[in-house]
N, C-alpha and C positions, 0 to 999 in steps of 0.2 A: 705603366704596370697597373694592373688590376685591383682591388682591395682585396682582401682576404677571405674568402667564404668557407666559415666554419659549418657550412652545409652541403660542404660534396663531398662527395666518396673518398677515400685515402687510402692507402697501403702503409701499412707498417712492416720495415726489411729490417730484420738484427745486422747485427757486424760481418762481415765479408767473412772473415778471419775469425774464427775462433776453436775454443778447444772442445770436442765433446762432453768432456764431463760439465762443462760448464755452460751449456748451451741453454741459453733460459728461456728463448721464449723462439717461435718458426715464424715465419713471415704471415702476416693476417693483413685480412683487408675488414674495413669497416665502412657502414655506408654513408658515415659524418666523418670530416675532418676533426669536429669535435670532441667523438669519441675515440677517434686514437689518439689525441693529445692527451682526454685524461686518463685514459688506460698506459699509456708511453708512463706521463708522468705517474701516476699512483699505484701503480698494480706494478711494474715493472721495478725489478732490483736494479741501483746504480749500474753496474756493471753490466749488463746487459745494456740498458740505454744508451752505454759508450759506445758510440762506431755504431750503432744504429739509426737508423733514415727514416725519414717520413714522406712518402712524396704524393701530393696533390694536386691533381694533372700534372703540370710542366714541370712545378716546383718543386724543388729536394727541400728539408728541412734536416740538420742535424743537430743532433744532442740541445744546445744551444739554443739553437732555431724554435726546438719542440717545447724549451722552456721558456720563453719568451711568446710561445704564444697562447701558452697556459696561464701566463703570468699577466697577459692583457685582458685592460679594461672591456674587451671586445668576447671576450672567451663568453659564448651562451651557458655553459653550464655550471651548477653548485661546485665548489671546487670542495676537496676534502678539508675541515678543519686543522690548522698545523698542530701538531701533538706540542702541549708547555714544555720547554727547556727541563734537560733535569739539573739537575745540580752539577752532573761530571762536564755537560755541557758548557754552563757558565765557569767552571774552573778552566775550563780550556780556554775559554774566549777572554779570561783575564791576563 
């Protein structure tokens, strides 16, 4: 298998399945794999990114997949600063 080149083209497909009111985002193509990782991950509401796809050339990426490659050491671009916990958060995590 090939490494991963976060400098080709990509398609971003929402969920097969969904409901219209609730349809967040339509199918985009980008000309970096890059860039629909970080748009997948930051610009996109959870719920959308559910049951949606990533595919670059051969490769499908799902939900998963598309965090994972955001989250890599390898990812070329600034990722967004994570927002501080607030306080309902840490009561939850307790």
């Amino acid at each position: 298998m090939r490494p991963f080149s976060y400098n080709t083209a990509a398609e971003l497909f929402p969920a097969a399945i969904r409901k219209k009111k609730r349809a967040g985002f339509a199918y985009r193509r980008f000309g970096t794999a890059a860039e629909a990782v970080r748009f997948a991950i930051e610009e996109l509401p959870a719920d959308s990114l559910n049951g949606a796809y990533l595919q670059v050339e051969e490769a499908r990426f799902d939900q998963s997949g598309i965090r994972s490659l955001y989250e890599s050491e390898a990812f070329p671009l600034p990722r967004r600063p994570r927002a501080p916990a607030s306080a309902e958060d840490k009561a939850d995590a307790a």
